[in-house]
N, C-alpha and C positions, 0 to 999 in steps of 0.2 A: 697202450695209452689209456689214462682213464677219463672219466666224465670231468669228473674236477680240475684234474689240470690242464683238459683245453680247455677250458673254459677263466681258471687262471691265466693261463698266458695269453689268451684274447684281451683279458681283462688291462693287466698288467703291458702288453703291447700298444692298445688302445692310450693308458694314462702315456705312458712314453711318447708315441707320436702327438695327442697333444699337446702334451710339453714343449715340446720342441714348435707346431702349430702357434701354438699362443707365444712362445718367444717370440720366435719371429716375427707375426705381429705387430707386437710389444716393439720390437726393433724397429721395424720397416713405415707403418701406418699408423697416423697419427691420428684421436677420435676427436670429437666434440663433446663434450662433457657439461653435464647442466648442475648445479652444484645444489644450488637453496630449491628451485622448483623443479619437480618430477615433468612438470608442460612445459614446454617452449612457446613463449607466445611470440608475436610478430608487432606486437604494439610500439614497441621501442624501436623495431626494423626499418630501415630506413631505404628504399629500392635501391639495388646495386649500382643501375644504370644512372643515377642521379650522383654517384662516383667522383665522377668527372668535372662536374660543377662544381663541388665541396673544395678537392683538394687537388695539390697538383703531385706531381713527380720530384720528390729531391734528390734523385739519385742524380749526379752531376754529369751532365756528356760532356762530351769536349766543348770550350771554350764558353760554356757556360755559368762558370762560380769561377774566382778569381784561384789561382794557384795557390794551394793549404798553405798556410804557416803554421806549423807545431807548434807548441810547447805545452811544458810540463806545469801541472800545479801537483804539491806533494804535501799528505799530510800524515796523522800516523796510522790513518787504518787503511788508505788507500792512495794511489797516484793517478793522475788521471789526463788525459791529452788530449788538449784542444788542438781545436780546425781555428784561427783566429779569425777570418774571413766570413766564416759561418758562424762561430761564437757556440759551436757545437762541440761533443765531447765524442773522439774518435773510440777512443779504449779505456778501460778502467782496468788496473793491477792491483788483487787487494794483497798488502802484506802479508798480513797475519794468517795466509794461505793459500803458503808456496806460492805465490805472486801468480795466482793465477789471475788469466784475462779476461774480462767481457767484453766482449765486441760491441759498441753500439753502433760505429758507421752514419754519423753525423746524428749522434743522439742531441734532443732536445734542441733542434734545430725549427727555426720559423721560418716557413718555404716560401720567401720572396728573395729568386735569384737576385735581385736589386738592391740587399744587403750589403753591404761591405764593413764589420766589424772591425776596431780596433780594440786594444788593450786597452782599458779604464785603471781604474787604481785593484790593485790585489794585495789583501791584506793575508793575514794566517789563517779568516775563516771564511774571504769573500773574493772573487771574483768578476769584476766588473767589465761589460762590454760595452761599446759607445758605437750606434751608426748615425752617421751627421749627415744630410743632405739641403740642401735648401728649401726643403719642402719640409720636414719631418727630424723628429728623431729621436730613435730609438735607443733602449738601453736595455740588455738584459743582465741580472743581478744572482750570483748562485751563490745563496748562505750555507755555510758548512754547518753542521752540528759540531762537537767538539766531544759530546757524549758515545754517539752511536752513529749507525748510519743514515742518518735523516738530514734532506738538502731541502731547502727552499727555494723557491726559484722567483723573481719577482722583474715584470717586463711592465715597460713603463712606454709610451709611445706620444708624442707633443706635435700639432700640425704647428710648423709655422710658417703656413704660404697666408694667405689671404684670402682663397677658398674652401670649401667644405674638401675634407679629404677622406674617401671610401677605402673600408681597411678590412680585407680577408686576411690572415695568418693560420693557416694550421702549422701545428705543434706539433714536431714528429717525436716519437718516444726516441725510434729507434727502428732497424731494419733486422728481419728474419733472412740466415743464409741459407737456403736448402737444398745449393749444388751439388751435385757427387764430391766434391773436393772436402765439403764441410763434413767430415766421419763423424759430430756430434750432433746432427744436424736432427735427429729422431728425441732428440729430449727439447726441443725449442717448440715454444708454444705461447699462446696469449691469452692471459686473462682478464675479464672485462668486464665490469660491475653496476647495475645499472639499478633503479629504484626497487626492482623486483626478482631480478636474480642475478648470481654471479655465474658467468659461461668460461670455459675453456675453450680454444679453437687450434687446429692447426697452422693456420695460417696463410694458409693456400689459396685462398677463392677472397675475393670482394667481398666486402663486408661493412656496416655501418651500424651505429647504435644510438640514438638517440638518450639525451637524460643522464649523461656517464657520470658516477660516483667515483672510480679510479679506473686505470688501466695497466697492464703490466704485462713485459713480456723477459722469460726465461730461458737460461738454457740449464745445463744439468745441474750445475750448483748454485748460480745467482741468479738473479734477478734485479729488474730495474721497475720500479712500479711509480705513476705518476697519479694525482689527485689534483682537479681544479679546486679553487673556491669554491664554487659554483656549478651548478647540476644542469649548463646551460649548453655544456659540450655535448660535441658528437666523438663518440672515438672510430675510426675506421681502422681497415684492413683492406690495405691497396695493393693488388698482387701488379708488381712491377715488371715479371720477367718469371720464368719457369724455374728460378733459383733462389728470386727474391723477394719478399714483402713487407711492404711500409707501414709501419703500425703509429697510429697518431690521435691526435684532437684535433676536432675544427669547430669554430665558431662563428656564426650568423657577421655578416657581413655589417658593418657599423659605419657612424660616418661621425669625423671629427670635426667640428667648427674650429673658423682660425683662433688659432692660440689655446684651444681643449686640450687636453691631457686624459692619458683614459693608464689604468693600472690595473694588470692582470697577474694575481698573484696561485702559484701551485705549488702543494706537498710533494714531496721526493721521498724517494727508499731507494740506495744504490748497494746491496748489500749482498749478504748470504742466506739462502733459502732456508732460516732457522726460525723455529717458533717463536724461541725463546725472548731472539733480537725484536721480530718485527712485533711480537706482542708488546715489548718495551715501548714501539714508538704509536704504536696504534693498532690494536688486534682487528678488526677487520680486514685489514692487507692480510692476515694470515690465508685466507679463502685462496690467496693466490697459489699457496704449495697445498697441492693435489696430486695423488700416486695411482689416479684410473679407477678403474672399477669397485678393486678391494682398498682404497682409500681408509674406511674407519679401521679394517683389521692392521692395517700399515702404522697408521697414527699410533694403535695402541704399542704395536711391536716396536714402533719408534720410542714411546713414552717408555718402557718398559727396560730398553736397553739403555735411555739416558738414566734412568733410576740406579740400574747394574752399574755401571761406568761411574756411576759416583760414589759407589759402593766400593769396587775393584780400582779404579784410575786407569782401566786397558779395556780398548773396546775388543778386542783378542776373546779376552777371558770372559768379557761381560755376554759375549754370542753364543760362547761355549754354557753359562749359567741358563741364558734363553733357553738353548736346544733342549739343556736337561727338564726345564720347566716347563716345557711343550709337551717334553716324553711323559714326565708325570701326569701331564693335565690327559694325557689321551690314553695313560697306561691303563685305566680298566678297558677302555678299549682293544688295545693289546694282550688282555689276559681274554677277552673275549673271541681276539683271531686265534691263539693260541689252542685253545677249548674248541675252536669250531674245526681248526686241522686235525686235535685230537680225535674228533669225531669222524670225520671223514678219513684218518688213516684207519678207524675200525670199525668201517662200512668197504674198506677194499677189498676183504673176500666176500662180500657178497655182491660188491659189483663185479667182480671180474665172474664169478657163475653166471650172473646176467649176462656181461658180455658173452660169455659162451654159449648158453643160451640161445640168443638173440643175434649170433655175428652177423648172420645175413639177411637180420631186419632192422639197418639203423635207428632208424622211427621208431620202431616198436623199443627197442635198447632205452634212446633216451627217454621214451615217456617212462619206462620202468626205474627209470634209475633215479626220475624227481620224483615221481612214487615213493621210491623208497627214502629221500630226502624226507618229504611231506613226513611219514610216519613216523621217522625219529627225530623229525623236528630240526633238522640241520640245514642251515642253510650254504651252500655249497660259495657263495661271494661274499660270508660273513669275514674271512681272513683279510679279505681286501680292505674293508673297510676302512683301518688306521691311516692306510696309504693316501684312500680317497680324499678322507679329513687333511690331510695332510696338505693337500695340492691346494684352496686359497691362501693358508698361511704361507706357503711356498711362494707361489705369486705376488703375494702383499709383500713379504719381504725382502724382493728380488727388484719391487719396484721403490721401497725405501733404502735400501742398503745401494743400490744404481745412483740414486741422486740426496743420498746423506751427507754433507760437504765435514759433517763432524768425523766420518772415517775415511776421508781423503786422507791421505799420506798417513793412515792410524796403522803402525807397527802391532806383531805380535808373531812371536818366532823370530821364523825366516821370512816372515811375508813383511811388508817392503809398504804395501800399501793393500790396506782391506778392500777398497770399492774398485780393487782391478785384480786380474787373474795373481796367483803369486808368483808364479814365475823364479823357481829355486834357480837357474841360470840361463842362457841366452847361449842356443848354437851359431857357430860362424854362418851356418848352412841355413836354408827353412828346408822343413821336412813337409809332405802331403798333408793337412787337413791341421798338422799342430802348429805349422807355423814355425816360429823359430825357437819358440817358447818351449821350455819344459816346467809345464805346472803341473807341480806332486799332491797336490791335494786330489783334484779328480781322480788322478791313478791309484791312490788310494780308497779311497769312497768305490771306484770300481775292482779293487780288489775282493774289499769286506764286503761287495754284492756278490763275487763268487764265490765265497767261502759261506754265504747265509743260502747260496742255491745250493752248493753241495752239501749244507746240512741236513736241508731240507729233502733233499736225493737219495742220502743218506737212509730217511727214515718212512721213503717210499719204497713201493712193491716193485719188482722188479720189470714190472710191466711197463712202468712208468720211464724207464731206462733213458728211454733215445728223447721221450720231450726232456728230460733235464739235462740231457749233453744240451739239445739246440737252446730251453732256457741260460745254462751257464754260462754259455759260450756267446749269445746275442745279449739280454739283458746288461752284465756289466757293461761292455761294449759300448753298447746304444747309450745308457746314461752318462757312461766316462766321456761321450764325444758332446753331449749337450752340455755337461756341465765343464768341458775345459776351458771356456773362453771367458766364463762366468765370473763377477765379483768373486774374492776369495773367502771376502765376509762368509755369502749366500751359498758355495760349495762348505765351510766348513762350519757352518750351522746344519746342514744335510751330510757331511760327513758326520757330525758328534752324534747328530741322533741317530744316527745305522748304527752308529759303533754301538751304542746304547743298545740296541736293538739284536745286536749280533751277540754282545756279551750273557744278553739274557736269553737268548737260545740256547750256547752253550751249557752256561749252569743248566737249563732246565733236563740237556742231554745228559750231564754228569748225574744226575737227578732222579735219572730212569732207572 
């Protein structure tokens, strides 16, 4: 075995376990994210333990909220289902994709179990709620947009006792589920925008903000994002339960004289995590779609493939155009790995003398052998490099292609839907580690990895023998298993560039 290829396959081992490290991750733990300022400051924080006095719990126990009444209000870009007791909005089904769900779980709900909503008038773009008491009464008003997805929300509140009447309301957006049971539960997250920076949060831990500009909370494709008039709110993050957490606005405590009227009016976004829409209603909500760390490389790869796609009409083909234009942008790169194995296949007879030499002075072996790198100027990890470049746009794309709601159900071939595995059929059975699934694109992709090892094995010294059976045989492997589960978009954008990669190997064999 020679110098260079442990030292390759340490290398190449290392990026694999990564991979797989940072998925995981990426799946399991969710960060905090700071968007506009690199500091976090604590000026807008508001002490966790003061919690409790803010706001309260609306998650409902028994016998405390009156028994739901459902109904539907249905318009053409979405349906939506009231609590009528609570005047809250249970679930959103947007049409226009594959009627997918958002959960809000008494979204847009004012947490005085003391409520009791009726049905006001509801028109085609309005929904009115009515609480009557002898004391007060409440009204809350949701205006549909008829353009896009923009709701207005307008709550009206009238004392009519004869006393001053003291009035806490927090406003809940909506609750975070992050039970075992919720398998989407690792893309849910809150963003929260305040005079001086816009934050990302898990959602987990108690939280408060003073000064709130908007708030919003997601999960992999939509989002529900909320905007006071007024920069007088607090938004919190009320962890309710080790599954659950209450994400809202609270406002300073007021008092109504008899027969005052007071009117609190907030912007809505009930929509799809798309630039395009939410720049339409107001480009600042955009801050709230965020892809982690490689975020700007994501944006661009996002920009890039809606450009494609308008070009082509198939986001199939438009991924397969990315790939090719990624391998261009890094091919002198790749004429540089190319050049730097050429060099190092004709430096193998003189390391294998050194080995011989030297067998039974390891130490002495490898200082001789970067020795002799040094003087021909090769650098023995210069082949890797493409790979390395490789892995943030990997990541940046794995975290837009994950939560793109424009390649949900997006065909091309046999694949069925880009932002999920492809899954060429479905066994009656599940098999060990693949599930039930048979997805061809990994087994592919890990094919054309052993056919670029045994090119490469090929056109090594025979010394080299036994590391390329263990590289052939572990490398595809290892990769075929990280990437079977994976968006199909994300495996066949790393499928096209090997192939790319693989085809210009061969010519370069036939070439010799």
């Amino acid at each position: 075995m020679t110098h260079y290829y442990n030292m390759e396959k340490r290398l190449i081992l290392a990026i694999a376990l990564s991979l797989l490290i940072l998925l995981t991750w990426s799946a399991w733990v969710s960060k905090t994210y700071h968007i506009e300022n690199k500091e976090v400051t604590t000026k807008n924080l508001i002490p966790a333990q003061n919690l409790a006095k803010e706001t309260s719990t609306f998650i409902p126990q028994s016998g405390e909220l009156p028994a739901p009444l459902l109904f539907n209000y249905s318009q053409e870009k979405f349906e939506l289902t009231f609590i009528e007791p609570q005047a809250a909005i249970k679930e959103v089904i947007f049409k226009n994709y594959q009627d997918y769900k958002l959960l809000l779980q008494y979204g847009f709900l004012l947490d005085d179990k003391t409520f009791n909503f009726k049905k006001g008038s509801i028109t085609s773009d309005t929904v009115v709620f009515v609480h009557s008491d002898p004391n007060k009464v409440v009204t809350k008003k949701f205006i549909f947009s008829k353009s896009n997805y923009g709701i207005e929300l307008e709550i009206k509140i009238q004392n009519l006792s004869n006393a001053p009447l003291s009035i806490n309301l927090p406003l809940t957006l909506g609750a975070l589920d992050f039970s075992p049971k919720n398998l989407e539960a690792r893309f849910q997250d809150v963003a929260l925008a305040t005079k001086e920076k816009t934050l990302h949060f898990n959602a987990r831990r108690d939280m408060q903000f003073a000064e709130i500009k908007f708030l919003s909370l997601r999960d992999r494709y939509f989002c529900a994002i909320i905007e006071p008039e007024s920069n007088n709110y607090t938004g919190f993050i009320q962890k309710i339960n080790s599954g659950k957490s209450n994400i809202g606005l609270s406002f300073a405590d007021f008092v109504l004289a008899p027969g005052e009227q007071i009117e609190r009016k907030f912007r809505i976004y009930l929509g799809p995590q798309d630039l395009r829409i939410i720049n339409s209603i107001k480009p600042e909500w955009s801050q709230v779609i965020y892809y982690g760390t490689f975020d700007f490389i994501s944006q661009i790869l996002l920009n890039a493939l809606e450009f494609l796609y308008r070009l082509v009409h198939n986001w199939g083909w438009a991924i397969v155009i990315l790939s090719l234009g990624v391998y261009l942008l890094l091919f002198p790169l790749t004429l540089k790995q190319m050049n730097s194995m050429k060099q190092m296949q004709a430096l193998q007879p003189k390391i294998e003398e050194l080995r011989n030499i030297y067998k039974d002075n390891p130490q002495k072996l490898n200082k001789e052998i970067m020795e002799l790198y040094r003087q021909h100027k090769v650098n023995p990890l210069g082949g890797c490099l493409p790979l390395v470049l490789q892995m943030p746009i990997f990541f940046a794309l794995y975290q837009a292609l994950m939560r793109s709601v424009a390649l949900k159900g997006a065909k091309f071939l046999w694949i069925k839907d880009l932002s999920a595995p492809d899954r060429l059929f479905i066994l009656p059975t599940s098999l060990p580690i693949l599930g039930n699934e048979i997805n061809i694109l990994p087994i592919l992709m890990a094919v054309g990895m052993f056919i670029q090892q045994k090119i490469s094995a090929g056109a090594t010294s025979s010394a080299s023998a036994e590391q390329q059976k263990l590289m052939m045989a572990l490398f595809p492997l290892l990769f075929g298993f990280i990437f079977y589960h994976m968006p199909s978009g994300l495996v066949l954008y790393w499928f096209i560039n090997s192939t790319f990669m693989l085809f210009y190997q061969i010519r370069m064999m036939r070439l010799k």
